[in-house]
N, C-alpha and C positions, 0 to 999 in steps of 0.2 A: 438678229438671232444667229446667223451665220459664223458673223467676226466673232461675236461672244465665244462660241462654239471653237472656235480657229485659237483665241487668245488661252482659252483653258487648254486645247492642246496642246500648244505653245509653252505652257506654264510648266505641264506635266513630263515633257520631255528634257525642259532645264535642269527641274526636281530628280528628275531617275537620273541625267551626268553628274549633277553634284553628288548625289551618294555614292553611282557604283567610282566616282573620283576620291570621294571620301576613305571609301572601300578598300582601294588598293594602294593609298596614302600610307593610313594603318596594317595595311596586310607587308610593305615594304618596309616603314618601320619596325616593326614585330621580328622580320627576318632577317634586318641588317643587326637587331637588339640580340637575337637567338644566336648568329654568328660570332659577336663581340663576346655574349656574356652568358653562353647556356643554361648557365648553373642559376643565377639570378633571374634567366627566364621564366627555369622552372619553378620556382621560389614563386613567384608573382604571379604566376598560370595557378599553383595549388590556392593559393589567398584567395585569387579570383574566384575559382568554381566549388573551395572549401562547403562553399553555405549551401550548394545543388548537390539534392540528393538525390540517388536512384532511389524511383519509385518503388521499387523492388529489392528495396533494402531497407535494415530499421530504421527510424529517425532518429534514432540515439549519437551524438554528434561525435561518432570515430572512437567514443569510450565503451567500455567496460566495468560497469561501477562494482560489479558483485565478482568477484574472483572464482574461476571455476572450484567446488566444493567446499564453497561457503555460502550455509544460509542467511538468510537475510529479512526481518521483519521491520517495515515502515508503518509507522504509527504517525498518519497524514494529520496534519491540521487543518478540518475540516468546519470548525468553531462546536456546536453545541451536535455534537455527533462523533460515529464511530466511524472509520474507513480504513482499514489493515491494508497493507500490502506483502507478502509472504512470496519471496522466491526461496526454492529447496534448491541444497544443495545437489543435485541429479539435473538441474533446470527448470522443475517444474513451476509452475507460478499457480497464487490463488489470493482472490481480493475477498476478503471479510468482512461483511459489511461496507454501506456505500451509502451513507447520507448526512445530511446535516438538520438543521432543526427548521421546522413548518417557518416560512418569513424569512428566511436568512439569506444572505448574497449568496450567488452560484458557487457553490467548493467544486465543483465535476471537474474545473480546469485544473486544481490542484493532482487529482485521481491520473487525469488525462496525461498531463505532462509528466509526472513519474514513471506512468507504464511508457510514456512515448523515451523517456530517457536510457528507458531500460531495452528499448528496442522489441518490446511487449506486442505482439499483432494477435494470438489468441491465447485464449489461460486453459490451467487445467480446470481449475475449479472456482466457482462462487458459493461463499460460504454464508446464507444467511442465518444471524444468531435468533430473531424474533421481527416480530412485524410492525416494529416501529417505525414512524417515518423516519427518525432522526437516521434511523440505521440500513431504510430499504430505499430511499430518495431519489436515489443514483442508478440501482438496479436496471431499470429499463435503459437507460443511455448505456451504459457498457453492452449488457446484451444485445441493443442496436448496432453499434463500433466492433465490437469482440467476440468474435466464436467463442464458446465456453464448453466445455466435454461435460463435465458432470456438475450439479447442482445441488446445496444440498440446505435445506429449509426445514422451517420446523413445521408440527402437525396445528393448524388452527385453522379457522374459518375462512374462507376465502373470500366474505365479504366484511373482515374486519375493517377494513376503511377503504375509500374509493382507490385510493394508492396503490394498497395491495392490489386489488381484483387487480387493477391493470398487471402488478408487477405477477402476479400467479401465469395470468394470460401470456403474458409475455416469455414467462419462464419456460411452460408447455408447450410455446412453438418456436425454441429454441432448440437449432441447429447446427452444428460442426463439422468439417472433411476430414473423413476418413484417411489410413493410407490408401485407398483404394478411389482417392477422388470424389467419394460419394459423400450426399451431403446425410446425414443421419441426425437425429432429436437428440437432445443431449440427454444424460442419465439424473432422474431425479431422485434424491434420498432424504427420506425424512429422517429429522435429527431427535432419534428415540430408543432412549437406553442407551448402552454400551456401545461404541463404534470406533474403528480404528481407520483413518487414513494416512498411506503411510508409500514412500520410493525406497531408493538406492540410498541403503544406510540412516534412512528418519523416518522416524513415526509419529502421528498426531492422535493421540490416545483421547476422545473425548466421551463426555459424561453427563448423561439428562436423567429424566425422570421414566424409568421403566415403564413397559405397555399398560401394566393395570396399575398405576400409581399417575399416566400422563394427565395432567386437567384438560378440560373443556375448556377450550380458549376461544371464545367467540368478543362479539363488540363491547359487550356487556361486561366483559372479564374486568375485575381491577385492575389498575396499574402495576402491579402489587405481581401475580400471575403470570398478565402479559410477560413481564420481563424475567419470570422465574424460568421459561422454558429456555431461556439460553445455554446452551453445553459450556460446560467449561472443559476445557482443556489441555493437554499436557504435549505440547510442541519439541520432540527430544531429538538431538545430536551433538555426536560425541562426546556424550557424557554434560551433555547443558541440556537447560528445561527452562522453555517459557509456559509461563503458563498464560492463554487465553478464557474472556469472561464472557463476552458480550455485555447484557445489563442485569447478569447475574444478581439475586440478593440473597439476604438472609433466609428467605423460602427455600429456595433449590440448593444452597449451602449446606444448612443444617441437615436436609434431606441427604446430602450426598454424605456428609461427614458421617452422618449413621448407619449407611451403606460400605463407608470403609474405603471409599475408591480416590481420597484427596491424601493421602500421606504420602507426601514425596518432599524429597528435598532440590527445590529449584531454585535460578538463577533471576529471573525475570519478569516481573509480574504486573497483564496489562488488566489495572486495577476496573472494576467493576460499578456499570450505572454511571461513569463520569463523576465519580470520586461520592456517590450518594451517601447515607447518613447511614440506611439500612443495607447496604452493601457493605462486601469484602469485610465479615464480623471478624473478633480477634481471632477465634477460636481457627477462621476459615486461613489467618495469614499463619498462624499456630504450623498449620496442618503443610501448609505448600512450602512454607521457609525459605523467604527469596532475598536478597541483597537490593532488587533496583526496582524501581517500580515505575510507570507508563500511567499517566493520568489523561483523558481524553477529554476534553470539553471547550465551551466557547466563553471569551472572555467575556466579564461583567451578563452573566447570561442569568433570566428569568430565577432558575432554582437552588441557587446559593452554592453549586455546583464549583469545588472540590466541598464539602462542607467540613466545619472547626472538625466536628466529630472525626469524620476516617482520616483527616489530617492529623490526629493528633493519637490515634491510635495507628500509623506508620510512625510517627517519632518515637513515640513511649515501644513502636513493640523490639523485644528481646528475642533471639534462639529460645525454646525451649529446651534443644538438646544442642548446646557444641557442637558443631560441626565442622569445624577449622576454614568456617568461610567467612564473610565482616559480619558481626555480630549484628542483627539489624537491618536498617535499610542507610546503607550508603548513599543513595543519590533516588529523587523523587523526581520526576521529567512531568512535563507540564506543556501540552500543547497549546494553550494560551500565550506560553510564556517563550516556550524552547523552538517553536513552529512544531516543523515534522519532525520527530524522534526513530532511528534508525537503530537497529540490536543487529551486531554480524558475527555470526560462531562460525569460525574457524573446524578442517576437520581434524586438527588436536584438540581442541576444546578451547582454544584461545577467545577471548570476549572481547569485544568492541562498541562503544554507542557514542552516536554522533549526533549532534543537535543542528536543526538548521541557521537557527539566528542566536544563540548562544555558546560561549565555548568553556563556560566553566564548569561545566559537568562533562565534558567530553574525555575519554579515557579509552586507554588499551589495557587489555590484562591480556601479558602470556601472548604477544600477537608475536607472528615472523618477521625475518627481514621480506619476504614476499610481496606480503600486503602493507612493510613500512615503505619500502622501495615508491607503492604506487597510491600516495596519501592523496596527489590528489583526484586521482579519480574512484578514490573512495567518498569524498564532497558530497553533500546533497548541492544541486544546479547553484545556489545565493554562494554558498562557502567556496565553492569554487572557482568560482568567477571570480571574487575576492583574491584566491589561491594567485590565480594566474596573473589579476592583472597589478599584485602586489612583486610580483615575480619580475 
């Protein structure tokens, strides 16, 4: 037992010379290499600890993908679901929805890595449209990972499906810091009637079914209902307008058209229901008058989803009134097809949309030398990697 005891220490005192020999092998190297060739030292020091980040910094990899004073909305490919990504021009941030469809491989990593790209550590807002799963999925794991300030949901039963209850529970004891350190509940608003949210230079104009006209949305409710309480809304800077749906249809459509509150003439239109048959009717594309349109869904999925129908009343539809902008819809983006779809309005009004894995729809109008100068850390993460390592 002794010798045993003697030979291991024996062993351990070899081990600790050959390293700290190791040690100062490379540490005289390093110094005679920094003497010779400073400048290639520092070259190979930055390569080296490029990939170590402080903890205490964003993990967005040294870029800047959004240009100060330009908004920015990502329409994630999350398969048979909705998940918005919205930074305003002021800096604010807000995710729209966050799921994908009941059965589906995990999309949260999609969600995850964008806001981590963005250097995203808490948001101002989460915006839920309706209490879908396809649309609330996700909801508890950000609000786990991400302080959120204000909240804003629609009015329906809180035990529409076990999902919900959790995702309400969750929402109600959600918390944020203050400038004063403290931790406080975040603000919760229900999405009813008329509401404006809005920063430095944008407003988000949206639009439900007023107090004595909202339905009763409990478990029981049709599909039909459930999806009619999503706001639609009117996303405005510098003279651009996206318009947002949720899973909007023909119900709260025609309800709003009668109300008077859809005539506008917009730019960007993220089309309604995952392209559904009873959604986005002519009458409703008539009234918002947009150039480009955002289709959200998963491929080869359960419900025929874009379907012939609203596909084919975006090719057939026309201006009703000239308006000296493309007559139509110029380009249909398809997250099946295009991955994540990106819209960035510039603060002259300049338009932008970048596709993850396709480039033929990819287009500038009216953009600066600014944001031509830095194309590529305009990239969604695939394109740019591509960018660099063709470079």
């Amino acid at each position: 037992m002794a010798r045993r005891r003697k030979i291991k220490k024996n062993t351990a005192v070899k081990i600790l010379i050959a390293v700290v020999a190791v040690i100062l092998i490379v540490a005289i190297a390093l110094g005679i290499f920094y003497a010779v060739a400073p400048e290639k030292f520092n070259e190979l020091k930055d390569k080296l600890f490029s990939s170590i980040s402080d903890p205490n910094e964003p993990s967005s990899p040294g870029v800047q993908p959004t240009l100060e004073g330009t908004l920015e909305m990502t329409v994630l490919n999350v398969g048979q679901g909705d998940c918005i990504f919205l930074q305003f021009p002021d800096g604010q941030t807000m995710v729209m929805d966050a799921g994908s469809e009941f059965g589906s491989s995990n999309t949260y990593d999609k969600l995850a890595d964008h806001l981590d790209m963005r250097g995203i550590q808490a948001l101002d807002y989460m915006f839920i449209t309706h209490s879908d799963y396809d649309h609330i999925r996700y909801v508890q794991d950000i609000l786990e990972e991400y302080e959120v300030k204000a909240i804003y949901i629609p009015r329906v039963a809180e035990d529409m499906s076990a999902t919900w209850t959790k995702t309400i529970a969750a929402i109600k004891e959600e918390t944020w810091t203050n400038s004063n350190g403290e931790q406080v509940l975040s603000e919760i608003f229900y999405t009813v009637g008329d509401f404006t949210i809005e920063g430095e230079d944008w407003t988000m104009s949206c639009h439900s079914y007023l107090e004595e006209d909202y339905p009763n949305v409990k478990e029981s409710s049709s599909a039909e209902v459930k999806n009619s309480v999503s706001p639609i809304c009117f996303l405005e800077y510098a003279d651009r307008t996206i318009v947002l749906t949720g899973d909007s249809n023909e119900r709260n459509e025609e309800y709003l058209l009668e109300r008077g509150v859809l005539n506008v003439d917009a730019d960007v239109l993220k089309v309604g229901h995952h392209g559904s048959r009873t959604s986005t009717i002519s009458e409703f594309l008539n009234a918002v008058d947009c150039e480009y349109a955002v289709i959200s869904y998963g491929e080869d999925n359960d419900y025929g989803h874009p379907t012939p129908e609203l596909m084919e009343r975006l090719e057939e539809y026309t201006d009703v009134k000239p308006d000296g902008d493309y007559n139509g819809y110029k380009y249909v983006y398809e997250t099946a097809k295009d991955g994540n779809v990106s819209v960035y309005v510039d603060g002259n009004g300049a338009l932008r949309i970048d596709c993850e894995l396709t480039d033929d729809k990819d287009f500038t109008l009216n953009w600066g030398e600014a944001a031509a100068s830095a194309d590529i850390e305009w990239l969604l993460p695939a394109r740019r990697q591509e960018v660099l390592l063709a470079a």
